[in-house]
BAGULUM-588075 format. One record per residue (C-alpha): residue number from 1; residue in three letters; x, y, z. Coordinates in steps of 0.5 Angstrom, whole numbers, plus 500, padded with zeros to 3 digits. Layout:
BEGIN
PT  NUM  ALA  X  Y  Z
...
# end
This chain:
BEGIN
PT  1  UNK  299  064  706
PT  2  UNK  306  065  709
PT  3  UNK  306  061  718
PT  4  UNK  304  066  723
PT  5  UNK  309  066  729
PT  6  UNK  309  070  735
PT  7  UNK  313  074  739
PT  8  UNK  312  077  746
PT  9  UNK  312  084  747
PT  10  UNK  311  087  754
PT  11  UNK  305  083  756
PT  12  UNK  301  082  749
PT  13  UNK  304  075  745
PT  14  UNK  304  079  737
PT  15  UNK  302  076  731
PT  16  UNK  307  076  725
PT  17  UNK  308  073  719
PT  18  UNK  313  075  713
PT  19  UNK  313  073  706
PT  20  UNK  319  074  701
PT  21  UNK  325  075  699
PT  22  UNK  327  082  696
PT  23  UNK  333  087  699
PT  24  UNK  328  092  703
PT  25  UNK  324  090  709
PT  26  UNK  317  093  709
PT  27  UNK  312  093  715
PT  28  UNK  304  094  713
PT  29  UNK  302  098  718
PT  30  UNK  294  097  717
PT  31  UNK  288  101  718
PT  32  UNK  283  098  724
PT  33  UNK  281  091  722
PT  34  UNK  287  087  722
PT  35  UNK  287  078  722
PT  36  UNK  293  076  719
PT  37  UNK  289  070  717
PT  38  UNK  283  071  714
PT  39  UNK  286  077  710
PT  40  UNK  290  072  705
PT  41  UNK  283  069  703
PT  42  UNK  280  075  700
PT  43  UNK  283  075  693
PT  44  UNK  285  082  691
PT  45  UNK  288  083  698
PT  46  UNK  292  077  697
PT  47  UNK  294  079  690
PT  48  UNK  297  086  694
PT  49  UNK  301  083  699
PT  50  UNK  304  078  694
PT  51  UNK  306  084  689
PT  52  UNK  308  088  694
PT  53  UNK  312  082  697
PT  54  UNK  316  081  690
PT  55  UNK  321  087  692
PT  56  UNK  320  086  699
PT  57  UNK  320  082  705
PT  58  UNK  314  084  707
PT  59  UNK  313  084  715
PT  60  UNK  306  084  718
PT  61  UNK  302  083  723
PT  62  UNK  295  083  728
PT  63  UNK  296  089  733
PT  64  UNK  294  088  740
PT  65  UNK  288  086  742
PT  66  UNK  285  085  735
PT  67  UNK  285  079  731
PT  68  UNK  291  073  732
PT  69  UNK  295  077  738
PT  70  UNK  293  077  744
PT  71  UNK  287  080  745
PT  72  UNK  281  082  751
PT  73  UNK  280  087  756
PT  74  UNK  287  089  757
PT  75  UNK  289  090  750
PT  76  UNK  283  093  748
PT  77  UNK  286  100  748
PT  78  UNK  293  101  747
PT  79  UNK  297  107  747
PT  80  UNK  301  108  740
PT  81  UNK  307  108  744
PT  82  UNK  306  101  746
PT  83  UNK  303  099  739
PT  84  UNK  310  102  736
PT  85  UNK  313  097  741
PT  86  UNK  310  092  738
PT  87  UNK  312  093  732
PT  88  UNK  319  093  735
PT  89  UNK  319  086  738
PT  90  UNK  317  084  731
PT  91  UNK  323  086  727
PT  92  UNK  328  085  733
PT  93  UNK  324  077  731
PT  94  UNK  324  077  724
PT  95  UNK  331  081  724
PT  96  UNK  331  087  721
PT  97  UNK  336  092  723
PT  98  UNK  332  098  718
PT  99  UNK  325  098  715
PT  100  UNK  320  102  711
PT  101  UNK  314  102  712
PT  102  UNK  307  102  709
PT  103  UNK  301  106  713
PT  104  UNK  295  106  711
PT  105  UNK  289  109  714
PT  106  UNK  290  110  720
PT  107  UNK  296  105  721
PT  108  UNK  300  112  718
PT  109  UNK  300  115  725
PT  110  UNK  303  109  727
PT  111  UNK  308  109  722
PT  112  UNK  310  116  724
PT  113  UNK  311  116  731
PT  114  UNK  315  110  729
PT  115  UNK  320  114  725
PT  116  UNK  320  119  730
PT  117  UNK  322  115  736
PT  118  UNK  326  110  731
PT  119  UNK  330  114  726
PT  120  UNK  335  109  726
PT  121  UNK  331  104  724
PT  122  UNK  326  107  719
PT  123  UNK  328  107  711
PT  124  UNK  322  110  708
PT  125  UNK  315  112  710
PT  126  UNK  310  111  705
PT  127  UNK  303  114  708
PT  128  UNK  296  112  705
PT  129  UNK  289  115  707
PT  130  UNK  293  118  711
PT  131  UNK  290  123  718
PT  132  UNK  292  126  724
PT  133  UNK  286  126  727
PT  134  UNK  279  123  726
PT  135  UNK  275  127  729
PT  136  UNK  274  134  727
PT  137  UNK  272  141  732
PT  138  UNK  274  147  733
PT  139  UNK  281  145  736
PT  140  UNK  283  140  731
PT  141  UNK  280  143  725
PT  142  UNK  284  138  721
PT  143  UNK  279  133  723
PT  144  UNK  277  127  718
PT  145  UNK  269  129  719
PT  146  UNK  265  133  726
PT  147  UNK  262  129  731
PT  148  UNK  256  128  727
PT  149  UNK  258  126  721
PT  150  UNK  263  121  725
PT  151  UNK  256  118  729
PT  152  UNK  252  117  722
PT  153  UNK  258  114  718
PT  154  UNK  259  108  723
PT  155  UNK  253  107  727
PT  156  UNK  250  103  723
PT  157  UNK  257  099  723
PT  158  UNK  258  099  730
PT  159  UNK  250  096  730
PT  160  UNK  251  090  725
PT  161  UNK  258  089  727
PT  162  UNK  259  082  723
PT  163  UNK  253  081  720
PT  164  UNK  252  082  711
PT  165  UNK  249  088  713
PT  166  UNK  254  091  718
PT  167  UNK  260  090  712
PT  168  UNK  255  093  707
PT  169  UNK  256  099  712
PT  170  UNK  263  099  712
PT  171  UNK  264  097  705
PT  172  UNK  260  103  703
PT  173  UNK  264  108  705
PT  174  UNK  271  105  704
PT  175  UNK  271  100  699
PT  176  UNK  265  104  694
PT  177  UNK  267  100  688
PT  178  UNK  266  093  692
PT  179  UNK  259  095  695
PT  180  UNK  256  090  689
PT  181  UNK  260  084  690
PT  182  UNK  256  079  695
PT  183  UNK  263  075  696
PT  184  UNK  266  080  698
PT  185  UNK  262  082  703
PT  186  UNK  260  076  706
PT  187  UNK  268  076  706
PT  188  UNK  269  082  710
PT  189  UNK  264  081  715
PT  190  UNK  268  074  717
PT  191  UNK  273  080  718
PT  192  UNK  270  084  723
PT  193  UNK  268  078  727
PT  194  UNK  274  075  726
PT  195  UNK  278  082  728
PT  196  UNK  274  084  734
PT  197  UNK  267  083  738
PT  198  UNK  261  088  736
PT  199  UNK  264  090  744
PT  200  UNK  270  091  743
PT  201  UNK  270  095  736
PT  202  UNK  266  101  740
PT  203  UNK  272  100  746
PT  204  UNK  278  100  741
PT  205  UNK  275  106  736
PT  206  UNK  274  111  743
PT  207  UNK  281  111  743
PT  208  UNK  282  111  736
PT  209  UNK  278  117  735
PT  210  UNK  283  120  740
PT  211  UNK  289  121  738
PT  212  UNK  292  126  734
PT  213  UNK  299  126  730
PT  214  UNK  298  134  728
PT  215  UNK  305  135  733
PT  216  UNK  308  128  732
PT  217  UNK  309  129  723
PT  218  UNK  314  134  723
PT  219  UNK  319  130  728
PT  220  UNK  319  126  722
PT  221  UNK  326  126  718
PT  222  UNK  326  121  714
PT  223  UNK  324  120  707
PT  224  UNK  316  120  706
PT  225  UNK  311  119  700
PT  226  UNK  305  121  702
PT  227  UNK  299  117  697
PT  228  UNK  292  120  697
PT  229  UNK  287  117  692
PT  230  UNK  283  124  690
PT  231  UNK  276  121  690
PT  232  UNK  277  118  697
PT  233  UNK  270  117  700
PT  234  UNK  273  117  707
PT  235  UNK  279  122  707
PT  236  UNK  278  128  703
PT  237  UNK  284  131  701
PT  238  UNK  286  137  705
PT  239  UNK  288  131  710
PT  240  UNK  294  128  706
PT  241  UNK  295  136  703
PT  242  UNK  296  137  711
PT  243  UNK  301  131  712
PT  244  UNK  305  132  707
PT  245  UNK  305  139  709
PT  246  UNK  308  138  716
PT  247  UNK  312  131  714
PT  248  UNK  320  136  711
PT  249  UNK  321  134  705
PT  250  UNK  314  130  704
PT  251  UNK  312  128  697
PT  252  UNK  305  128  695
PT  253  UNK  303  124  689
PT  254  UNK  294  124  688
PT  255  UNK  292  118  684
PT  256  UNK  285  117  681
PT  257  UNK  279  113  685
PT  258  UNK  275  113  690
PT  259  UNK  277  107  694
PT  260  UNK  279  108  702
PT  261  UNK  283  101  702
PT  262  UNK  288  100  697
PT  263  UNK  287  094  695
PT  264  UNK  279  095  691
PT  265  UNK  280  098  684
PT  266  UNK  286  100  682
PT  267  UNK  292  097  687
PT  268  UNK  297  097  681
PT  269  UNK  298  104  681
PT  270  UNK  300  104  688
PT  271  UNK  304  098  689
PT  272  UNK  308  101  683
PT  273  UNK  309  108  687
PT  274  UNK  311  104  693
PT  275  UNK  316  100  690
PT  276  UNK  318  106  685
PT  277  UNK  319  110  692
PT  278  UNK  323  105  695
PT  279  UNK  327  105  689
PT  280  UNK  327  097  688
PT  281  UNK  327  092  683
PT  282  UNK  322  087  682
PT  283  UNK  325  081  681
PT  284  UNK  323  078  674
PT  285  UNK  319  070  674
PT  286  UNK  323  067  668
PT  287  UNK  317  064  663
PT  288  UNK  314  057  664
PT  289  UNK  312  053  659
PT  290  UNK  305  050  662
PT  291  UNK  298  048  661
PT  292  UNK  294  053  662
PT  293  UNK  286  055  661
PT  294  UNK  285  062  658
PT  295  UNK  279  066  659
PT  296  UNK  277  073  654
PT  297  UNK  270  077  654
PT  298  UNK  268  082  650
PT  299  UNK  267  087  657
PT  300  UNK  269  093  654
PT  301  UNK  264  099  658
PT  302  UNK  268  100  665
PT  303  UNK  262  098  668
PT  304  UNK  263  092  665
PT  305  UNK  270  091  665
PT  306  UNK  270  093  672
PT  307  UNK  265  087  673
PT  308  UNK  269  082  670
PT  309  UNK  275  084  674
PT  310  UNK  272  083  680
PT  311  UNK  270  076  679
PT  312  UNK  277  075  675
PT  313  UNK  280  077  683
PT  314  UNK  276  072  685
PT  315  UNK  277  066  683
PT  316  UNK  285  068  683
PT  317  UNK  286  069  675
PT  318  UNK  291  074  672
PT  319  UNK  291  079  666
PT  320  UNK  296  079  662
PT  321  UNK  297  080  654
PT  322  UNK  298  076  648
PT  323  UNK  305  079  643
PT  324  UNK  299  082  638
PT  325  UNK  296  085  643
PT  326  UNK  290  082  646
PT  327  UNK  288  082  653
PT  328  UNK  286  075  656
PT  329  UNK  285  072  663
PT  330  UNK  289  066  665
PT  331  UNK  288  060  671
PT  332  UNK  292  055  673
PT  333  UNK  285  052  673
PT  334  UNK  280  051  669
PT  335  UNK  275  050  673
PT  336  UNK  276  056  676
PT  337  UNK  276  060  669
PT  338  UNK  269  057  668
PT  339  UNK  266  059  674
PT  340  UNK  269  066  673
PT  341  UNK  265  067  666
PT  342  UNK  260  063  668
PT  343  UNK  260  068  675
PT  344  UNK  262  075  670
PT  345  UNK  256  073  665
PT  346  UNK  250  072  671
PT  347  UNK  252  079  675
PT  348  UNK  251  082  668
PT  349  UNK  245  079  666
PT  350  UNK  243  082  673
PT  351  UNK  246  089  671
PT  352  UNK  243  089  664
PT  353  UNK  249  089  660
PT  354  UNK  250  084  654
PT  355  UNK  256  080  656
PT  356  UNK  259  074  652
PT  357  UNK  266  070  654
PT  358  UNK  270  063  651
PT  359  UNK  274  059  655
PT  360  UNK  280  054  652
PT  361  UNK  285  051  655
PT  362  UNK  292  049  651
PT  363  UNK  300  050  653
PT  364  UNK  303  056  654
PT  365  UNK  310  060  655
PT  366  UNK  308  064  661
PT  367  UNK  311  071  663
PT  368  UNK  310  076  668
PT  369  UNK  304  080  665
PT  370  UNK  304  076  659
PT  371  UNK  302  070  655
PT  372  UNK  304  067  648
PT  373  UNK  303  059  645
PT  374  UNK  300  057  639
PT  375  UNK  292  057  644
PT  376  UNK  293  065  646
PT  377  UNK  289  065  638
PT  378  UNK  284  061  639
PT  379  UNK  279  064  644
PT  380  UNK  279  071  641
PT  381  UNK  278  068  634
PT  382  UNK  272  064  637
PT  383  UNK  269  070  642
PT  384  UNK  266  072  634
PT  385  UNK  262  066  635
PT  386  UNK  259  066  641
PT  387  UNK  253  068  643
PT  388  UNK  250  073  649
PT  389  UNK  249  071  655
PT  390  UNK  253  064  654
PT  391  UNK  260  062  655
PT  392  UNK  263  057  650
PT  393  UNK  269  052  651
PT  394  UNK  273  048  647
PT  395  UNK  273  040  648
PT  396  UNK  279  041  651
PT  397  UNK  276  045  658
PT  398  UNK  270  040  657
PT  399  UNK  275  034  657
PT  400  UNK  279  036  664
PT  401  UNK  274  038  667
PT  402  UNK  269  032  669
PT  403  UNK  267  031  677
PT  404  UNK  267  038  677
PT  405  UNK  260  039  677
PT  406  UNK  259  042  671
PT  407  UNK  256  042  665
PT  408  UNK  258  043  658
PT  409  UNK  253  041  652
PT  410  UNK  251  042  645
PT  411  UNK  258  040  642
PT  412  UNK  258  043  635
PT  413  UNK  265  044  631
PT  414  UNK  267  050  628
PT  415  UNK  273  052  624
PT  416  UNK  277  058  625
PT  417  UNK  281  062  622
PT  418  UNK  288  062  624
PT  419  UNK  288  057  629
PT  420  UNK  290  051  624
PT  421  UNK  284  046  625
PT  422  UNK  277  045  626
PT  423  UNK  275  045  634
PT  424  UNK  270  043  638
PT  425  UNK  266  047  642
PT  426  UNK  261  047  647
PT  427  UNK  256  053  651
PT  428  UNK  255  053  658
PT  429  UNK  248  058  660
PT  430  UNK  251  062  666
PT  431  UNK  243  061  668
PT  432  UNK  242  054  668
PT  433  UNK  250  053  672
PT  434  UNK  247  058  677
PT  435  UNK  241  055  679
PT  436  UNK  245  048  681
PT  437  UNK  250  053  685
PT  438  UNK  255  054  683
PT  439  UNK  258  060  680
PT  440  UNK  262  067  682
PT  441  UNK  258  070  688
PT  442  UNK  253  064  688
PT  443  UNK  256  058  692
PT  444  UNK  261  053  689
PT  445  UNK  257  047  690
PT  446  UNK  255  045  682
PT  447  UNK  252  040  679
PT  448  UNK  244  042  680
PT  449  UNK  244  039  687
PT  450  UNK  239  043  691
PT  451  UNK  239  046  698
PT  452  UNK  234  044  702
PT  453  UNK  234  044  710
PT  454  UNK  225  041  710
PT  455  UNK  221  038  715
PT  456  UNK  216  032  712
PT  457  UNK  213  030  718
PT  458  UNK  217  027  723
PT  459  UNK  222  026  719
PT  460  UNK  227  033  716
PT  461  UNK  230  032  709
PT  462  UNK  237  036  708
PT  463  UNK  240  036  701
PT  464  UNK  247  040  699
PT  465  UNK  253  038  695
PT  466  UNK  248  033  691
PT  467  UNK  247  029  698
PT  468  UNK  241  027  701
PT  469  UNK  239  025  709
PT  470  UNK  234  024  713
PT  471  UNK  234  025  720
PT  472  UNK  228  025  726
PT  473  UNK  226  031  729
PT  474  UNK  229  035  734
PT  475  UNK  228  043  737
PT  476  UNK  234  044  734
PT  477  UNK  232  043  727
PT  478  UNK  228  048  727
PT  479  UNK  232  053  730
PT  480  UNK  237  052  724
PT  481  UNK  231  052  719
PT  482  UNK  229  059  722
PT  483  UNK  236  061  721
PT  484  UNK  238  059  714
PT  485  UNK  231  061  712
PT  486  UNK  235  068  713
PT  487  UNK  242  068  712
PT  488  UNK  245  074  715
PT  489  UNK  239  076  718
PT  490  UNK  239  076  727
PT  491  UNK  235  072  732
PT  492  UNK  234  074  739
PT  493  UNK  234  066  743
PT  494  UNK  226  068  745
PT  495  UNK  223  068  738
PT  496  UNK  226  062  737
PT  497  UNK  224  058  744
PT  498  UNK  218  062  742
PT  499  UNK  217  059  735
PT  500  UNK  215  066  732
PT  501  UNK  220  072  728
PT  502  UNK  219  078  732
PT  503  UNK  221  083  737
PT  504  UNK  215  083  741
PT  505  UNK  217  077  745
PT  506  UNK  223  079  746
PT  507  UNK  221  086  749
PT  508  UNK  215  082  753
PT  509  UNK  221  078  757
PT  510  UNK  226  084  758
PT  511  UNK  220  088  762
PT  512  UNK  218  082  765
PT  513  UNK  224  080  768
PT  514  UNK  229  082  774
PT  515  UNK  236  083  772
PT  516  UNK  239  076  776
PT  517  UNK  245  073  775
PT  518  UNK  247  068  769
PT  519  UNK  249  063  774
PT  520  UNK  249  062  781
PT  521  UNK  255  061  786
PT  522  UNK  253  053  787
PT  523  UNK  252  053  779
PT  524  UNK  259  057  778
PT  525  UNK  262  051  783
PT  526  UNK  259  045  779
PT  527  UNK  261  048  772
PT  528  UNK  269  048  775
PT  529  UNK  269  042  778
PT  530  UNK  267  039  772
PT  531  UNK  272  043  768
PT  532  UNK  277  039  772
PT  533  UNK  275  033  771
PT  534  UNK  275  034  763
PT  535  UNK  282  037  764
PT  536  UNK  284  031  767
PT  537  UNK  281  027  762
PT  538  UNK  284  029  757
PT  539  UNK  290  028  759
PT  540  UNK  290  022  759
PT  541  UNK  293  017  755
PT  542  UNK  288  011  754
PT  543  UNK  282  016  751
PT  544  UNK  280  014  744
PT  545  UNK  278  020  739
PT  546  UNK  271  020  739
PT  547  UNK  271  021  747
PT  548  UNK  277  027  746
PT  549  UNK  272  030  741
PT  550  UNK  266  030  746
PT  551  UNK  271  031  751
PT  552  UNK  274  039  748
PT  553  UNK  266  040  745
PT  554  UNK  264  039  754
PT  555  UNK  270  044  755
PT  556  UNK  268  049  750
PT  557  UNK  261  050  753
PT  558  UNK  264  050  759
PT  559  UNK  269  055  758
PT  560  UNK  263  059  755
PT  561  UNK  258  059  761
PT  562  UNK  263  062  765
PT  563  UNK  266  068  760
PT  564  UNK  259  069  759
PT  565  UNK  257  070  767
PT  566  UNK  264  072  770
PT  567  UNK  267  079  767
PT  568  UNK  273  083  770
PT  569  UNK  275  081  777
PT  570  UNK  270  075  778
PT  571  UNK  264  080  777
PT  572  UNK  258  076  776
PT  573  UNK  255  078  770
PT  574  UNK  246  080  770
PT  575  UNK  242  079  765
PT  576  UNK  234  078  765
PT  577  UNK  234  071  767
PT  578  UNK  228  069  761
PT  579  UNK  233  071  757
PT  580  UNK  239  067  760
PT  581  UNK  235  061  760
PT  582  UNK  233  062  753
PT  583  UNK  241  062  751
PT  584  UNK  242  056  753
PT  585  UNK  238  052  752
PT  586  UNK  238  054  744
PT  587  UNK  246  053  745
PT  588  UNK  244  046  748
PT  589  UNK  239  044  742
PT  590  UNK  243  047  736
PT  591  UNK  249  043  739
PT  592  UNK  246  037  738
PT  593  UNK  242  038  732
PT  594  UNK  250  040  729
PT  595  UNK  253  033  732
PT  596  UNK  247  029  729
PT  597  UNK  247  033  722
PT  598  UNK  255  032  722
PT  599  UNK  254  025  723
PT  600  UNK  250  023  717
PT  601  UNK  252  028  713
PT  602  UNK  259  031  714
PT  603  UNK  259  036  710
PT  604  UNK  254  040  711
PT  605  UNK  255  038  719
PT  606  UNK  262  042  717
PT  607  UNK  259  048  713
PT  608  UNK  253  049  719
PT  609  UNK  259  050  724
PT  610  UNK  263  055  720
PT  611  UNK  257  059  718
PT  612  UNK  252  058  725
PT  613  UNK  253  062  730
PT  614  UNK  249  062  737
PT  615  UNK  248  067  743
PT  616  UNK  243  072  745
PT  617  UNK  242  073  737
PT  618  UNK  242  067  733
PT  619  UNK  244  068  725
PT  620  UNK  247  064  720
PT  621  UNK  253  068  716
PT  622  UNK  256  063  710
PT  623  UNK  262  066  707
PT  624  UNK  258  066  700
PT  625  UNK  251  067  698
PT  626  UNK  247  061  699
PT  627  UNK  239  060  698
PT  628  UNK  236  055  700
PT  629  UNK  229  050  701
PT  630  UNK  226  050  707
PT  631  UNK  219  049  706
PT  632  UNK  216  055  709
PT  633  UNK  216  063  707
PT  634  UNK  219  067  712
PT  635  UNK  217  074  715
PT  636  UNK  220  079  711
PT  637  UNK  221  084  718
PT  638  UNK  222  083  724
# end
């Protein structure tokens, strides 16, 4: 991931980064989400911007009021203009004098208005899932869809902003194609969070909704290539058609598929548009000679195919071909390959399809898209002899992969023909590797370690990443047991003070309680006062790095009560005050339960505090897809 900097633009700081070398500046003017950080850690968006990068230096960055650039009430809804001033400001930062410029969804209007109002600094406009306007009605017959179909599509996501379920939503109807993937999910959940608040993405869409380029393409002049995927489940082609009709001299290119983001399915064929408008040459890696673990399959339905891609994007390999022909996967891990069949075979087995993989690792000469050396033969040849359902590897993956937790038994040596020699070769049971944790969308934790969050007693038994504590009890055990019990599922703090999943103590509080502020003045003097003293502490010279530690944790829970009971102008907040009371003192307990997890067991205490989240509504998201043992069967409803 390229170091993210800022630049000041009016009153916003700006989030940028670029990344590259090549002779065109390209700005990525991205659609709604945008976190600059968080965007690297999904594989196949990653894959894009490094192949779009090897023609370009690609400049990117957080518009206003999302993700790493300033954001809060004043950023929440900012006029195009001013987002063109922002990008502005970047270009000035990073030095370029003249750029193109790649939109996508309704980054396009931006892009647009760009050119219009910088002409001289814009080179090219290549516009994807392009609109004018996202709503429809009688004046803007252009619209994308009505107001009803607009309140259907992103209810949903609006109502579960964040959570699995809320991605599920929206992956649904931009990413149709990833809608299965778990991991990519559970990562795209971690974007909306990350990106925006659930209250300030209904703010920031009221004003996306608004705008309307219709009179703005036609200022247009400059060259502009207009991409439309023609089954796009979002955008229906009469939008790009009327783009490009209002754009002089805009050209439209359909490509195949029904992917709103550019990135899901096939992306080669738009970074291959892109860099052939922009007129660029792709700078060639020469071929390396190193070693390399080679992944093939015998996935040949495009379900399959598909299936396997996913899981190859996933854990960061690279399709490339042999000199015969033959198409293989290749990893600079081997590890990584091994997880990526054993991942691909156990999401087959779930769909019904009858899947096979080899894995072998030997030295390469490895180009661009290209693979060669005496070991490329050698998973072929032995694909013939694998049996359904399991993944072989030579003794050569077996041998580098120890302390990685997992498994590979029942040697037996076979001959091939072609390869020179007798090999050894080993199986390895997507099944068997899954229920120790640690394949694909599964987990990463391997090894048959179990994940268990128990209550024995008084005592509370945690096992993960094959390690074993056991602490005393606390209330704050219990609310995590309650929240790992369902991952991604919301609990309200009045059914965890309550001990019993469900709405009805909720809804008794809410009609129960008189509207009250969340804390008082004496309250809200006490908390700053504090405040200060811990400032002053930490300034000091003499504090070791426990007390530091305690000291920042005091502040953060400081900074959050005040946030949560002052908006603008110093308005106190209200709320039902049972509500309130019940907030903190979860917030209370579930820190301490962390502090006391993190200290006998540092991993899980690490994995806990990325992965639980307080407030009025508890939940624990994990990145991945993770089971655990709790010791007790939980509600299916709520």
């Amino acid at each position: 991931m390229p170091e993210t900097r800022y630049v000041r633009a009016g009153d916003a700081e700006i989030a940028y980064q670029t990344i590259g070398s090549g002779p065109v500046d390209l700005v990525w003017a991205y659609g709604m989400l945008t976190h600059l950080e968080v965007k690297w850690e999904e594989p196949s968006l990653a894959a894009m911007l490094r192949e779009l990068s090897r023609f370009s230096r690609l400049i990117l960055f957080d518009r206003r009021g999302c993700g790493l650039s300033d954001r809060g009430d004043r950023h929440l809804s900012p006029t195009l203009e001013e987002r063109v001033e922002d990008v502005v400001a970047v270009l000035d930062a990073v030095g370029s004098q003249q750029a193109s410029f790649f939109g996508v969804s309704e980054g396009c209007g931006l892009a647009a208005l760009f050119a219009s109002m910088h002409p001289e600094r814009t080179h090219r406009l290549v516009l994807y899932g392009g609109i004018s306007r996202l709503l429809r009605d009688a004046e803007h017959p252009w619209g994308v869809m009505d107001a009803a179909a607009y309140d259907a599509a992103f209810a949903p996501v609006f109502r579960q902003w964040g959570t699995l379920e809320g991605a599920a939503a929206m992956v649904g109807l931009v990413a149709p194609s990833a809608a299965g993937d778990r991991d990519y999910l559970a990562w795209f959940a971690r974007q909306q969070r990350l990106s925006l608040s659930r209250d300030a993405v209904v703010r920031f869409m009221a004003t996306v909704v608004a705008y309307d380029l219709d009179a703005v393409f036609p200022s247009v002049h400059v060259p502009t290539l207009v991409l439309h995927r023609s089954g796009d489940t979002v955008v229906p082609l009469s939008s790009p058609r009327r783009l490009a009709s209002r754009i002089p001299g805009a050209r439209l290119v359909e490509l195949p598929g029904t992917d709103h983001l550019p990135y899901v399915g096939d992306s080669a064929s738009v970074v291959e548009a892109v860099r052939a408008f922009l007129g660029a040459a792709i700078a060639r890696a020469p071929a390396s000679s190193r070693l390399v673990t080679l992944l093939v399959t015998d996935a040949r339905t495009p379900a399959a195919v598909a299936l396997v891609r996913r899981h190859v994007r996933r854990m960061d390999g690279a399709e490339v071909t042999s000199p015969s022909g033959e198409e293989l996967v290749w990893f600079d891990s081997a590890t990584r390959a091994l997880r990526c069949a054993m991942g691909a075979l156990r999401a087959a087995h779930a769909q019904g399809i009858e899947l096979r993989a080899v894995v072998h690792a030997g030295e390469c000469e490895v180009g661009r898209g290209s693979v060669d050396g005496a070991p490329v033969v050698v998973p072929t040849a032995l694909l013939r002899q694998a049996p359904a359902g399991r993944v072989l590897a030579t003794a050569t993956v077996r041998d580098i992969v120890p302390g990685s937790d997992i498994t590979l038994t029942d040697p037996w040596r076979v001959r091939l023909p072609g390869t020179g020699g007798v090999l050894t070769v080993t199986t390895a049971a997507a099944g068997e590797t899954l229920s120790a944790g640690g394949v694909g969308g599964g987990g990463g934790h391997g090894g048959g370690a179990e994940r268990v969050f128990r209550k024995d007693g008084e005592y509370w038994t945690l096992a993960f990443e094959g390690r074993t504590v056991r602490l005393r009890d606390s209330k704050g055990m219990a609310d995590l047991m309650t929240l790992l019990a369902a991952p991604g599922r919301e609990r309200h703090v009045l059914d965890l003070v309550a001990g019993t999943p469900g709405t009805s103590a909720v809804h008794a509080a809410l009609h129960r309680s008189a509207p009250q502020p969340v804390i008082d003045a004496q309250a809200r003097g006490r908390y700053r006062q504090r405040l200060a003293e811990v400032d002053e502490a930490l300034g000091g010279s003499d504090v070791d790095t426990v007390v530091s530690a305690r000291l920042l944790e005091e502040k953060d829970w400081l900074l959050r009560e005040l946030t949560a009971a002052y908006g603008l102008g110093d308005r106190a907040r209200a709320v039902p005050d049972e509500v309130e009371r019940a907030r903190k003192a979860v917030y209370r307990r579930v820190a301490d339960a962390l502090r006391r997890v993190e200290q006998a067991h540092p991993g899980l205490g690490r994995h806990l505090r990325c992965s639980v989240h307080t407030g009025v509504y508890c939940s624990y998201d994990p990145e991945r897809d993770l089971a655990w043992t709790t010791g007790r069967q939980d509600p299916q409803t709520d």
